[in-house]
CHARMM-style PDB file with segment names, atoms N, HN, CA, C and O in Angstrom:
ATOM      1  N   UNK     1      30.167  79.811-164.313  1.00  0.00      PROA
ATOM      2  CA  UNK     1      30.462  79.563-165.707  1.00  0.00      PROA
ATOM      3  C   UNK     1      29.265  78.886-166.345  1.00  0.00      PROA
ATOM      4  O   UNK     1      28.769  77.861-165.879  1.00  0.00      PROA
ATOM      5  N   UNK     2      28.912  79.377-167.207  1.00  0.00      PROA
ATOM      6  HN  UNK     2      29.315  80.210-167.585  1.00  0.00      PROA
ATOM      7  CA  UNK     2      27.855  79.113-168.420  1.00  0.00      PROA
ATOM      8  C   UNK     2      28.284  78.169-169.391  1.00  0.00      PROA
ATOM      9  O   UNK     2      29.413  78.370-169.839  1.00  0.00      PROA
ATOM     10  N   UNK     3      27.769  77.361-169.749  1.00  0.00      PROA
ATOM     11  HN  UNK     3      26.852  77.198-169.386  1.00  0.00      PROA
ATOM     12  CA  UNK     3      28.311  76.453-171.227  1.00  0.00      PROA
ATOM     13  C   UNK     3      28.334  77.615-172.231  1.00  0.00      PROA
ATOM     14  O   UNK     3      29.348  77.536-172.925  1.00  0.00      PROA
ATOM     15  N   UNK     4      27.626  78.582-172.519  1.00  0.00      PROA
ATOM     16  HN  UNK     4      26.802  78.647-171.956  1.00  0.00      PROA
ATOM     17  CA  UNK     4      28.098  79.862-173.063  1.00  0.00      PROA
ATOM     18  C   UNK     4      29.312  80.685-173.162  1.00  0.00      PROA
ATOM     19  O   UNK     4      29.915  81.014-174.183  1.00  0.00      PROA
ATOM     20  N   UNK     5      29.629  81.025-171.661  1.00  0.00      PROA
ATOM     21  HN  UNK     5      29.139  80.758-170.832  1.00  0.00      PROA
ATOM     22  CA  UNK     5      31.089  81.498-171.424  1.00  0.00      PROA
ATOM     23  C   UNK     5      32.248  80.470-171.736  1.00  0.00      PROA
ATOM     24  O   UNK     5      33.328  80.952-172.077  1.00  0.00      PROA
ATOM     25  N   UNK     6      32.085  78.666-171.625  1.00  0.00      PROA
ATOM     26  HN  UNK     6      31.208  78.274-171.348  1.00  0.00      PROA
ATOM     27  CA  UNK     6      33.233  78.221-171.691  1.00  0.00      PROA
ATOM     28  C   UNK     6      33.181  77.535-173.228  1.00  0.00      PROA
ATOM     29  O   UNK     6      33.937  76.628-173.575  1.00  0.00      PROA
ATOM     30  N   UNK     7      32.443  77.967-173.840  1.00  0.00      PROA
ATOM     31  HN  UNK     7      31.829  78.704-173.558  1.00  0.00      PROA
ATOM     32  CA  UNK     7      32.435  78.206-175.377  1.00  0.00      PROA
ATOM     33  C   UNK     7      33.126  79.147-176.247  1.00  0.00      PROA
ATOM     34  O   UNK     7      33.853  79.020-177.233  1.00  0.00      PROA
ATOM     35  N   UNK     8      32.571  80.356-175.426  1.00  0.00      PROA
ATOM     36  HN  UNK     8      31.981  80.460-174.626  1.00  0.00      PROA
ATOM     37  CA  UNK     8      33.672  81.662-175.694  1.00  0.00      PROA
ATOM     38  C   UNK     8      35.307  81.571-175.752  1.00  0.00      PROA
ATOM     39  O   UNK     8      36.151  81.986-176.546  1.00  0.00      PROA
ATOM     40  N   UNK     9      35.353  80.691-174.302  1.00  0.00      PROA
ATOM     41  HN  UNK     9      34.666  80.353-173.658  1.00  0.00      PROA
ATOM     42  CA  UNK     9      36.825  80.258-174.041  1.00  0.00      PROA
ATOM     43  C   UNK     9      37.640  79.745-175.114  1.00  0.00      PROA
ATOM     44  O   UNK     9      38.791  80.068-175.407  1.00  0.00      PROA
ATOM     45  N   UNK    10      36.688  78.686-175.798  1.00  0.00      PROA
ATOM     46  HN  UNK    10      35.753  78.423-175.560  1.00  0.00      PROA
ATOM     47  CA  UNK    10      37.380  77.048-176.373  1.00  0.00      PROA
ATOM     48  C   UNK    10      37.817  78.042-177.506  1.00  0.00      PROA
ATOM     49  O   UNK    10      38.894  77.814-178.057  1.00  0.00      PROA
ATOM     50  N   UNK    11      37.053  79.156-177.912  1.00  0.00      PROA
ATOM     51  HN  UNK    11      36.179  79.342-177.464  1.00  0.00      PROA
ATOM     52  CA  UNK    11      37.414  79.333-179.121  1.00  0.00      PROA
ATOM     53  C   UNK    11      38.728  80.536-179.185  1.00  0.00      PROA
ATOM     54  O   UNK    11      39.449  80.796-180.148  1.00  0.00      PROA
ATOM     55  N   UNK    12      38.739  81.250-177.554  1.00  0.00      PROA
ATOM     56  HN  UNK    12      38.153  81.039-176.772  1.00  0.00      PROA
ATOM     57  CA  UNK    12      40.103  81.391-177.265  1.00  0.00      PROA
ATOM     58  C   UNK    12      41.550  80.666-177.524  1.00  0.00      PROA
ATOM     59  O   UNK    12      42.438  80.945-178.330  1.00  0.00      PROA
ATOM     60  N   UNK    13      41.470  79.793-176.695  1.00  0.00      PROA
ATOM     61  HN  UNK    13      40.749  79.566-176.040  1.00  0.00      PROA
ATOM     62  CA  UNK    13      41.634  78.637-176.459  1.00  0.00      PROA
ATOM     63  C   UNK    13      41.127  77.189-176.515  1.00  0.00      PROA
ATOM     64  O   UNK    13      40.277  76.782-175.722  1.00  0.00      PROA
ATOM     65  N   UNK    14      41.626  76.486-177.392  1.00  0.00      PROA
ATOM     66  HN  UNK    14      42.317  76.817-178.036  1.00  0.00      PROA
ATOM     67  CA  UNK    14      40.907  75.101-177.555  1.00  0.00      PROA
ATOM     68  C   UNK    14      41.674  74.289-176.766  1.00  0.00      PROA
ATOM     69  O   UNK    14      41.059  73.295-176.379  1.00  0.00      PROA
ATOM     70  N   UNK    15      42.784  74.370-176.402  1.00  0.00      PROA
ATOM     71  HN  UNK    15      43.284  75.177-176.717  1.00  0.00      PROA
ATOM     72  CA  UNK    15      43.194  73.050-175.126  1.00  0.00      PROA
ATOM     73  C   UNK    15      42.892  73.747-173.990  1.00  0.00      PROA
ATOM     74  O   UNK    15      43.364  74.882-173.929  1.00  0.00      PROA
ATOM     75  N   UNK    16      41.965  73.212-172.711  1.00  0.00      PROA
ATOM     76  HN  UNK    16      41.581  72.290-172.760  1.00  0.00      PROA
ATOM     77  CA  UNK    16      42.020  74.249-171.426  1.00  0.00      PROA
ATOM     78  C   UNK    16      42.387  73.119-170.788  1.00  0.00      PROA
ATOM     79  O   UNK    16      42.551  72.109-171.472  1.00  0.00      PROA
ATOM     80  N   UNK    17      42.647  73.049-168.943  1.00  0.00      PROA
ATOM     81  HN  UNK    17      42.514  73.870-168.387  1.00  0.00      PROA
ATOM     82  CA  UNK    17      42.678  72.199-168.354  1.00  0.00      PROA
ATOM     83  C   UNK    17      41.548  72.425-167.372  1.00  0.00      PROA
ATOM     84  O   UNK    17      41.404  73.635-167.199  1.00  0.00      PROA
ATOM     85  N   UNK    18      40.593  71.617-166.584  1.00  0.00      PROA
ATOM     86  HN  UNK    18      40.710  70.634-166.725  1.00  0.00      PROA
ATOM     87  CA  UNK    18      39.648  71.646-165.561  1.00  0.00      PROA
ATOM     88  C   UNK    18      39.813  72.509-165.056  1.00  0.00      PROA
ATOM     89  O   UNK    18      38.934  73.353-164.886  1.00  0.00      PROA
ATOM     90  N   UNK    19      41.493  72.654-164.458  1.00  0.00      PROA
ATOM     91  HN  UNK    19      42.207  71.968-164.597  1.00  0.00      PROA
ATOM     92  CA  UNK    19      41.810  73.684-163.433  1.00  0.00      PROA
ATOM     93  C   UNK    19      41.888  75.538-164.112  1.00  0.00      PROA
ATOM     94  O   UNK    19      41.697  76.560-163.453  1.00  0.00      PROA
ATOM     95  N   UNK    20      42.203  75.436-165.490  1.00  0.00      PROA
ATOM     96  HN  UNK    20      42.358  74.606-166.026  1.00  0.00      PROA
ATOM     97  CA  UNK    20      41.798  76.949-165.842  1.00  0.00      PROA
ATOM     98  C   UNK    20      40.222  77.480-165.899  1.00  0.00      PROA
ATOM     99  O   UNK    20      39.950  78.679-165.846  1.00  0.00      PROA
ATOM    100  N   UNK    21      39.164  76.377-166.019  1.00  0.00      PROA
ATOM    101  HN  UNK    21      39.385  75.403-166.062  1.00  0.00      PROA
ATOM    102  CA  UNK    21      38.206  76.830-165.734  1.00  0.00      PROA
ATOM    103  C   UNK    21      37.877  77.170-164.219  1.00  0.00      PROA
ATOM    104  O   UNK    21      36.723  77.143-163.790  1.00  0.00      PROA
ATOM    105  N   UNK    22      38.745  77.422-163.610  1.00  0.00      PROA
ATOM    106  HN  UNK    22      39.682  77.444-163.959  1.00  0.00      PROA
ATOM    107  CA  UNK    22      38.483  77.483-161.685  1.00  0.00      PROA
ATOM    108  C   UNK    22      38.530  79.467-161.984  1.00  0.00      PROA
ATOM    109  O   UNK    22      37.753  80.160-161.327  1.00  0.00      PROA
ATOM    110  N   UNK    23      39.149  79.890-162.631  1.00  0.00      PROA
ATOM    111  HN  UNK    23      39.781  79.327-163.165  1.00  0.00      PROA
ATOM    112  CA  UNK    23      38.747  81.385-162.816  1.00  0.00      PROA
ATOM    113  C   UNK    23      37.798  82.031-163.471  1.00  0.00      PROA
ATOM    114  O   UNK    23      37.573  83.240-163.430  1.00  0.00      PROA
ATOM    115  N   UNK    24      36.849  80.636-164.506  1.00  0.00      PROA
ATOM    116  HN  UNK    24      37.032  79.654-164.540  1.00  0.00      PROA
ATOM    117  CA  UNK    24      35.327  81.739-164.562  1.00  0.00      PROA
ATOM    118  C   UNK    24      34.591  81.800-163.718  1.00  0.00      PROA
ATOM    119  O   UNK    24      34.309  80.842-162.999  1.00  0.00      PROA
ATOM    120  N   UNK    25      33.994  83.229-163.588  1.00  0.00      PROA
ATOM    121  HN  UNK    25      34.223  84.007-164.173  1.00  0.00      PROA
ATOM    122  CA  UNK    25      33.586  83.412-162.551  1.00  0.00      PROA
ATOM    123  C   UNK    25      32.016  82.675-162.356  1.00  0.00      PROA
ATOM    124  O   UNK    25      31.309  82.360-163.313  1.00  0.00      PROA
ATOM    125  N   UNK    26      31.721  82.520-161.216  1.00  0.00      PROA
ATOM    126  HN  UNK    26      32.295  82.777-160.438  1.00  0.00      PROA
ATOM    127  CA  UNK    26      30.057  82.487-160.820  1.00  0.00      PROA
ATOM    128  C   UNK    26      29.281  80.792-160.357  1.00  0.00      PROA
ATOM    129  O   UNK    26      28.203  80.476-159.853  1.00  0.00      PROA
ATOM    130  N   UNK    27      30.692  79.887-160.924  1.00  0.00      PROA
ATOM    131  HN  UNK    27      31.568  80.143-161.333  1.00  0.00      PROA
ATOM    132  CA  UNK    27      29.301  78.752-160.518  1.00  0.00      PROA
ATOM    133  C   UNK    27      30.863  77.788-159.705  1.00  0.00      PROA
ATOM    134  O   UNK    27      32.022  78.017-160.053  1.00  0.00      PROA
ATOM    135  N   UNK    28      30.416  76.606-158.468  1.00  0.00      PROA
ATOM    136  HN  UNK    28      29.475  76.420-158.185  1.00  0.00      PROA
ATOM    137  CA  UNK    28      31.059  76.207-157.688  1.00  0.00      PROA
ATOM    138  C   UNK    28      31.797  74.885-159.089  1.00  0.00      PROA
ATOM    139  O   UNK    28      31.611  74.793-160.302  1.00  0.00      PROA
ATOM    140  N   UNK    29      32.623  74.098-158.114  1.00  0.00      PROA
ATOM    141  HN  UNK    29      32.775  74.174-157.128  1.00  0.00      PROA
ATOM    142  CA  UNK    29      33.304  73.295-158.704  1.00  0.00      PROA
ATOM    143  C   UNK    29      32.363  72.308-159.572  1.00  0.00      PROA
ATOM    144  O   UNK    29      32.381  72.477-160.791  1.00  0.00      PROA
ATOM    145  N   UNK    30      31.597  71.358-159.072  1.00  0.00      PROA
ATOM    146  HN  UNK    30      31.582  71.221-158.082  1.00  0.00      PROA
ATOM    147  CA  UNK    30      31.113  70.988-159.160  1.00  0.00      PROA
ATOM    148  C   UNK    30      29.933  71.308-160.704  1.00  0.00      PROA
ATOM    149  O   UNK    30      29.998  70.836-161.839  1.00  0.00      PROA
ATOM    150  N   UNK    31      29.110  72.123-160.193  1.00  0.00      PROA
ATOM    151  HN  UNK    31      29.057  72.506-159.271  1.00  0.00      PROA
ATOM    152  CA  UNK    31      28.764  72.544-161.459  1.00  0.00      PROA
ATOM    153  C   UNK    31      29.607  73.027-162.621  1.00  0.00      PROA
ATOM    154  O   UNK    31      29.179  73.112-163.771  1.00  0.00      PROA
ATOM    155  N   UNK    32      30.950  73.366-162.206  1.00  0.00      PROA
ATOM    156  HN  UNK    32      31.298  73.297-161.271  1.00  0.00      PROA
ATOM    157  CA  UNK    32      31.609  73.535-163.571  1.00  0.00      PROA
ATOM    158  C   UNK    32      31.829  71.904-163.913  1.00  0.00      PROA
ATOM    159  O   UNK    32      31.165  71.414-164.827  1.00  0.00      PROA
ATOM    160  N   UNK    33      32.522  71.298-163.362  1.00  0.00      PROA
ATOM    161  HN  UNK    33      33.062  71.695-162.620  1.00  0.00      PROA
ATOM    162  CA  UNK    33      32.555  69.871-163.905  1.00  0.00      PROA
ATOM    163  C   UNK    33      31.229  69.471-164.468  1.00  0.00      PROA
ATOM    164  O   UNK    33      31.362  68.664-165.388  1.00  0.00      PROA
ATOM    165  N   UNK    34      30.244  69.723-164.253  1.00  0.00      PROA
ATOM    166  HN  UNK    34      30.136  70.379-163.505  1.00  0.00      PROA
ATOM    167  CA  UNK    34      28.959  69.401-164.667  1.00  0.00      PROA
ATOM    168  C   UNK    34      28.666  69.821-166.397  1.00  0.00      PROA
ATOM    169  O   UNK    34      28.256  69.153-167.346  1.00  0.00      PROA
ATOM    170  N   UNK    35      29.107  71.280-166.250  1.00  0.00      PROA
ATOM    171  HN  UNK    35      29.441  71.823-165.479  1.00  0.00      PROA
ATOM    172  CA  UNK    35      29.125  72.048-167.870  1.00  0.00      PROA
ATOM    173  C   UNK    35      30.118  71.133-168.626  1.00  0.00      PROA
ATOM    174  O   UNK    35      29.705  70.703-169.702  1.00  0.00      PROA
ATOM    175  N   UNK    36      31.454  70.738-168.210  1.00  0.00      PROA
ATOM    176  HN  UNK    36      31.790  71.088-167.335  1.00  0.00      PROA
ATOM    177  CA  UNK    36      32.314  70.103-168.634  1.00  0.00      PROA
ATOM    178  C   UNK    36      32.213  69.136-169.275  1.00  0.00      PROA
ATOM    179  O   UNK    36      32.607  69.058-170.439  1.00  0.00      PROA
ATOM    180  N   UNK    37      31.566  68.046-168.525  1.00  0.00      PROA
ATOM    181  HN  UNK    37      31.245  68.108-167.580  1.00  0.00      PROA
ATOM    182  CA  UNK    37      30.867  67.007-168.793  1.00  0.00      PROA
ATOM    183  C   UNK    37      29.746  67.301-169.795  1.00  0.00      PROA
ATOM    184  O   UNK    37      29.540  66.294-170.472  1.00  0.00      PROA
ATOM    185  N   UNK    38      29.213  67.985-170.018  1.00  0.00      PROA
ATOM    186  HN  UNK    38      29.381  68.803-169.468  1.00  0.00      PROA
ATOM    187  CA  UNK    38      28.285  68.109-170.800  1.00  0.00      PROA
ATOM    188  C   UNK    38      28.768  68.377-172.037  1.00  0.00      PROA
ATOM    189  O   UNK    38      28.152  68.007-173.037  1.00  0.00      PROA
ATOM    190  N   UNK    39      29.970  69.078-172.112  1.00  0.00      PROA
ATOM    191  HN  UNK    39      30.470  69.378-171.301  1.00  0.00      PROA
ATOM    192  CA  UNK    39      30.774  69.134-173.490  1.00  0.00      PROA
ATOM    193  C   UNK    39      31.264  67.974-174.009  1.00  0.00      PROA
ATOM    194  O   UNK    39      31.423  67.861-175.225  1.00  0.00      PROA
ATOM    195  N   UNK    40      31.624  66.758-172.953  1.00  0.00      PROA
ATOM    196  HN  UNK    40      31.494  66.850-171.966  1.00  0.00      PROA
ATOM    197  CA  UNK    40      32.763  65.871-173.136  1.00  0.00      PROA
ATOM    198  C   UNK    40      31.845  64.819-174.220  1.00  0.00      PROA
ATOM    199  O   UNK    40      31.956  64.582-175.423  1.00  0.00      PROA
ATOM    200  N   UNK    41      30.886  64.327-173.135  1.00  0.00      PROA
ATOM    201  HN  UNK    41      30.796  64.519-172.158  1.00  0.00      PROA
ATOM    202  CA  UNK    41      30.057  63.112-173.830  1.00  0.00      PROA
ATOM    203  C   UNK    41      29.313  63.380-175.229  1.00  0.00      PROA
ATOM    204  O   UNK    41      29.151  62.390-175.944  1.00  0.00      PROA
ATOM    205  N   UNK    42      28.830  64.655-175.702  1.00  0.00      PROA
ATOM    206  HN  UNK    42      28.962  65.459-175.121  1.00  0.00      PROA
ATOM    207  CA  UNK    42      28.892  64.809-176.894  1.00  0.00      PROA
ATOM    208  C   UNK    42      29.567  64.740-178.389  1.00  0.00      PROA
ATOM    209  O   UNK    42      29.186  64.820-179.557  1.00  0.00      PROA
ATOM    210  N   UNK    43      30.912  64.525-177.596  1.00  0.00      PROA
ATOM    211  HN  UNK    43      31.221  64.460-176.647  1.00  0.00      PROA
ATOM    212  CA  UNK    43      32.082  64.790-177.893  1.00  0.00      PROA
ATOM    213  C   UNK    43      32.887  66.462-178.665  1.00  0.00      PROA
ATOM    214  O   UNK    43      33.865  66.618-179.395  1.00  0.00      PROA
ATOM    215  N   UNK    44      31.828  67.512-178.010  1.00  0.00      PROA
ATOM    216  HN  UNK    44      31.033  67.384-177.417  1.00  0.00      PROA
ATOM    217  CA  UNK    44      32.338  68.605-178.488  1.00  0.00      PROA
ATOM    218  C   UNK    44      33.454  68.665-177.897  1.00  0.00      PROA
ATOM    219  O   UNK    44      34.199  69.374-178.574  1.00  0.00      PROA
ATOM    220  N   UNK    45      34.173  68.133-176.604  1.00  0.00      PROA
ATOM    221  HN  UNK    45      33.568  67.557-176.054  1.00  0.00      PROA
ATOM    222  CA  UNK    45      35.761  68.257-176.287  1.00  0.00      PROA
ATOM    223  C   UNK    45      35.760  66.846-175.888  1.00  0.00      PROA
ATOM    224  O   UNK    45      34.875  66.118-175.439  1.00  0.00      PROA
ATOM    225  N   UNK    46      37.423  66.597-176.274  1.00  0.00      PROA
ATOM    226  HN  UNK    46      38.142  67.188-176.639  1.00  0.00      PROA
ATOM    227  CA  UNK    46      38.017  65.369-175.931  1.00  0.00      PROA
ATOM    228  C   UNK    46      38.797  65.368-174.786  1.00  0.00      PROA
ATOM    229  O   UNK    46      39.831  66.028-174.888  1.00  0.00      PROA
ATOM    230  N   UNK    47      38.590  64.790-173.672  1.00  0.00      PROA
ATOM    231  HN  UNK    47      37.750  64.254-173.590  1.00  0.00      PROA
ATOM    232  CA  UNK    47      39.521  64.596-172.618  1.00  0.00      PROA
ATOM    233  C   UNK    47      40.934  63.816-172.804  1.00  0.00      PROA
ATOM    234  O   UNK    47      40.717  62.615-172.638  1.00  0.00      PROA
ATOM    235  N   UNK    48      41.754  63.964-172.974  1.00  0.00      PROA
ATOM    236  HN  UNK    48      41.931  64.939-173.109  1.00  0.00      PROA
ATOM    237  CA  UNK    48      43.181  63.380-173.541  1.00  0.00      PROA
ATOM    238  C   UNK    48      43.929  62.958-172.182  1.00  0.00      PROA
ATOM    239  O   UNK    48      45.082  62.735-172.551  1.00  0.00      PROA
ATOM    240  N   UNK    49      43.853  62.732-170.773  1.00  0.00      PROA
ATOM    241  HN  UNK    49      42.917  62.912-170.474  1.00  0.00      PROA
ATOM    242  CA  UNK    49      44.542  62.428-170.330  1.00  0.00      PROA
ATOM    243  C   UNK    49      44.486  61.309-169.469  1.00  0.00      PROA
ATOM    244  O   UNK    49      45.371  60.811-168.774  1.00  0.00      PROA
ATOM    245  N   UNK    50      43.027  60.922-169.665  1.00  0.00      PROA
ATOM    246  HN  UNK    50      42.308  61.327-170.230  1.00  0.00      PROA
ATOM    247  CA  UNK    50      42.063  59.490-168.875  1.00  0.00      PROA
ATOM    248  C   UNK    50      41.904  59.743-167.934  1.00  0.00      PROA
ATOM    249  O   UNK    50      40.940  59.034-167.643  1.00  0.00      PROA
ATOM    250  N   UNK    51      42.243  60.525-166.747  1.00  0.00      PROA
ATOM    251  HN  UNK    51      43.026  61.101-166.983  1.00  0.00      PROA
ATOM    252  CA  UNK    51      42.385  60.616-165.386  1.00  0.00      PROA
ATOM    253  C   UNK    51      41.169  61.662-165.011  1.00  0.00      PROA
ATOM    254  O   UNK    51      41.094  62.670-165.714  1.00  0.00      PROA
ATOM    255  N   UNK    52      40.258  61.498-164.000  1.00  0.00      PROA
ATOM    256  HN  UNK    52      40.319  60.680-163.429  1.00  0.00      PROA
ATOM    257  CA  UNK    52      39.653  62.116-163.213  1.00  0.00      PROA
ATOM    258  C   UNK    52      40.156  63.540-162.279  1.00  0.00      PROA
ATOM    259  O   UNK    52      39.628  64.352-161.519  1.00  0.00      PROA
ATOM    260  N   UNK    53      41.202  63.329-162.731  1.00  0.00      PROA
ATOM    261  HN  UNK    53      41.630  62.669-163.348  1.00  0.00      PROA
ATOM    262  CA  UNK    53      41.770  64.912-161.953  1.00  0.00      PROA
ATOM    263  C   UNK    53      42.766  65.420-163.430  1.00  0.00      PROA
ATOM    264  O   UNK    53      42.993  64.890-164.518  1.00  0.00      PROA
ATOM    265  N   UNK    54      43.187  66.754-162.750  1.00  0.00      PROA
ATOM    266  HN  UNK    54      43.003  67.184-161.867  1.00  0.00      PROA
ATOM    267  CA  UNK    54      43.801  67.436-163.683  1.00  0.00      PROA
ATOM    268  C   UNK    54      43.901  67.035-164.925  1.00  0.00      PROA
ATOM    269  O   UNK    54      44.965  66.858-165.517  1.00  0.00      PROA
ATOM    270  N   UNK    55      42.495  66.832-165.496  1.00  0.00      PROA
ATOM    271  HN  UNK    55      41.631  66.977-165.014  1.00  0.00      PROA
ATOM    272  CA  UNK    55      42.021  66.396-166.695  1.00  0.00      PROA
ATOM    273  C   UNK    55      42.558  67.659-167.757  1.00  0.00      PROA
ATOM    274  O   UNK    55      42.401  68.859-167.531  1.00  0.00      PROA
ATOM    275  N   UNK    56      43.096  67.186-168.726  1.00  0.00      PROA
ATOM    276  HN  UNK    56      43.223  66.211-168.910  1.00  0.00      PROA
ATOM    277  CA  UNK    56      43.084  68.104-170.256  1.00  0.00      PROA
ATOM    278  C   UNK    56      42.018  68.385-171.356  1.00  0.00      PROA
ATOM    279  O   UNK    56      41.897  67.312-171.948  1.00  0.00      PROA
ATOM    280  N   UNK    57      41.227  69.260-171.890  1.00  0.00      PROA
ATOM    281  HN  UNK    57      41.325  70.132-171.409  1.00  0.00      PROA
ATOM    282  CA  UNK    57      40.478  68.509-172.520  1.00  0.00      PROA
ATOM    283  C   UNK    57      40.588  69.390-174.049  1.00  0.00      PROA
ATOM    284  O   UNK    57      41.048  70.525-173.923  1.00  0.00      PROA
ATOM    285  N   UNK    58      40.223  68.982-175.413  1.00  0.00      PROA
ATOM    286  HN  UNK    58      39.849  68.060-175.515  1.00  0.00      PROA
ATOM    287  CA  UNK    58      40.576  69.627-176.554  1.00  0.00      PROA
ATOM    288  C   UNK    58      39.486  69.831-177.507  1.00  0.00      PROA
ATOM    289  O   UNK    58      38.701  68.917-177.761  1.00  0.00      PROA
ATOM    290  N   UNK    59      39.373  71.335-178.210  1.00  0.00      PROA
ATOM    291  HN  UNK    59      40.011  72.078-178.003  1.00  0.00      PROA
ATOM    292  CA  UNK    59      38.133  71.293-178.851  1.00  0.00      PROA
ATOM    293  C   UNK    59      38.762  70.954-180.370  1.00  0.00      PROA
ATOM    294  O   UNK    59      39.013  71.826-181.201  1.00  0.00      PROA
ATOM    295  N   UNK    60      38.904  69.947-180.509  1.00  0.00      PROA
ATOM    296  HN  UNK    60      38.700  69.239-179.834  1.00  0.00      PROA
ATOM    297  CA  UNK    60      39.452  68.908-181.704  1.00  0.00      PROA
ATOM    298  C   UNK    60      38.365  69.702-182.956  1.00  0.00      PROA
ATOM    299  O   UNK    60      38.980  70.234-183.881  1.00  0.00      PROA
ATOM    300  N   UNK    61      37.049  69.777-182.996  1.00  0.00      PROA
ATOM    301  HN  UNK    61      36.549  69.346-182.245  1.00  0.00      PROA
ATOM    302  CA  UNK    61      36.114  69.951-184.319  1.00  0.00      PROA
ATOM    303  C   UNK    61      37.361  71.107-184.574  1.00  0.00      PROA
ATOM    304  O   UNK    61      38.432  70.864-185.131  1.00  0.00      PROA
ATOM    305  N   UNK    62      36.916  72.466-183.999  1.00  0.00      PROA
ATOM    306  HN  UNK    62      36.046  72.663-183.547  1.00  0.00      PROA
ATOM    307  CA  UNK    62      37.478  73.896-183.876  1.00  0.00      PROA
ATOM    308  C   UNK    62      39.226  73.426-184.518  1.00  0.00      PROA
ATOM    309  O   UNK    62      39.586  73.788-185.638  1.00  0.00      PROA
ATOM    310  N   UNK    63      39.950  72.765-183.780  1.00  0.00      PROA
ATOM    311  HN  UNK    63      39.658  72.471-182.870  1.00  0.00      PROA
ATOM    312  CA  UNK    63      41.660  72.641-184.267  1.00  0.00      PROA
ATOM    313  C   UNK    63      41.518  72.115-185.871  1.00  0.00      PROA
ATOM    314  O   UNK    63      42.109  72.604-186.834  1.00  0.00      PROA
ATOM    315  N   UNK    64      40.618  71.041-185.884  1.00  0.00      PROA
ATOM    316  HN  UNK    64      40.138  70.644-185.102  1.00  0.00      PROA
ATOM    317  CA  UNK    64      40.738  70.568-187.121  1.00  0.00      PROA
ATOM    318  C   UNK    64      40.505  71.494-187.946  1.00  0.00      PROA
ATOM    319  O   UNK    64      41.462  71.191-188.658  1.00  0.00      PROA
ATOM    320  N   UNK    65      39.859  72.763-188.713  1.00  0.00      PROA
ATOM    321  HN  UNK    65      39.081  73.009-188.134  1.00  0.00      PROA
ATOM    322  CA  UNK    65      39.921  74.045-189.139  1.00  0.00      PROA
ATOM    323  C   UNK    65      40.660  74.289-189.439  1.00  0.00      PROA
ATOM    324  O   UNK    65      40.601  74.897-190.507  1.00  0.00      PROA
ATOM    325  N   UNK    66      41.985  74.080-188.855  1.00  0.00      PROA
ATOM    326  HN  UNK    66      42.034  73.586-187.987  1.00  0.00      PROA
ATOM    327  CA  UNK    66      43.188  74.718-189.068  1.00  0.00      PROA
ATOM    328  C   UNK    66      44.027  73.493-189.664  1.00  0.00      PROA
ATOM    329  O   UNK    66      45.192  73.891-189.690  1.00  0.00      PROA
ATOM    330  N   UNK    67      43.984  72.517-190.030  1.00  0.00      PROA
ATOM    331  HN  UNK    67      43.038  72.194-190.009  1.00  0.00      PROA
ATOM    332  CA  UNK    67      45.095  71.555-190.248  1.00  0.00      PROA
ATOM    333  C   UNK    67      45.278  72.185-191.702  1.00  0.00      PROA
ATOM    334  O   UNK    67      44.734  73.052-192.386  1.00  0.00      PROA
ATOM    335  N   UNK    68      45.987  71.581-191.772  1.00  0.00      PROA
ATOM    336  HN  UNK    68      46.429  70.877-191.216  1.00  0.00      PROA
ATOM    337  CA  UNK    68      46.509  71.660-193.465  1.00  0.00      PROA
ATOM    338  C   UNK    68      47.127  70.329-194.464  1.00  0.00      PROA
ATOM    339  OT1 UNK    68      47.453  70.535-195.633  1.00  0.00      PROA
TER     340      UNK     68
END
């Protein structure tokens, strides 16, 4: 998984969990947590559940679009 491909995703889907990124294909755990992380601290996604495992995370900019 590419920060590319799980960009594609968010805009699929803007809530994913860690564990739905375990089906893009191509890079180990680890480096996906790595892309992950790289979204988080920017704050392009928000992690909502505090926990180090079966983390949630939300592309909040993208949802806000839609409020009304």
């Amino acid at each position: 998984m590419s920060a590319n491909l799980l960009l594609q995703q968010l805009f699929k889907k803007p809530v994913i969990t860690v564990y739905q990124t375990h089906t893009f294909p191509g890079l180990s755990s680890k480096a996906r947590n790595d892309v992950i992380d790289n979204f988080v601290h920017p704050s392009v996604l928000r992690e909502m559940t505090g926990q180090s495992r079966n983390r949630v995370l939300v592309f909040d900019e993208y949802l806000d679009k839609f409020k009304f």
